[in-house]
C-alpha angles and dihedrals in degrees: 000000000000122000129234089254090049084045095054089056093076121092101216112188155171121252132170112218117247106188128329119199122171123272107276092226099026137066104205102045128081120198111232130197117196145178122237098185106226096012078063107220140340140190123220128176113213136192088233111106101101084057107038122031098227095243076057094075107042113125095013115148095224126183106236133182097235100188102063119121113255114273126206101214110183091342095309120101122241121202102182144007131256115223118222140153129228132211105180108283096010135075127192128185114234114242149155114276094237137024120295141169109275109250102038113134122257108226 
């Protein structure tokens, strides 16, 4: 179990999604560039290929957790980490309900 203070240590935030391709050595992973408004672009890899086409998710307004240390995930680096929920067969990305600036914090 975390506590509120562990918690507070994650930088939730909004990103608007710039281009995603596949992985270039991994099925299942697509390669996501994003944009975090004031924090300037990032690129995340996420498990998520089997769920989005990558010209899906262009424009897309995502929730992602921005403080994480880079990742090298099948030989890409990830800086980040994209949020979804799964129900069984289905996957869906968190995100806000209209439309909002990339890089505002989640609370």
């Amino acid at each position: 179990m975390a506590t509120f203070d562990e918690w507070k240590k994650l930088d939730l935030r909004t990103a608007r999604v710039i281009e995603a391709r596949p992985h270039p050595n991994a099925d299942r992973l697509l390669v996501i560039d994003v944009d975090l408004g004031p924090l300037g672009p990032r690129q995340i890899v996420a498990g998520i290929r089997a769920f989005y086409a990558p010209e899906a998710l262009t424009g897309k307004t995502v929730v992602v957790v921005a403080n994480l240390d880079p990742a090298a995930i099948r030989g890409v680096t990830s800086h980040g980490m994209l949020l979804a929920v799964k129900d069984g067969e289905n996957l869906a990305i968190l995100g806000p309900d209209r439309e909002v600036p990339p890089g505002l914090p989640v609370s």
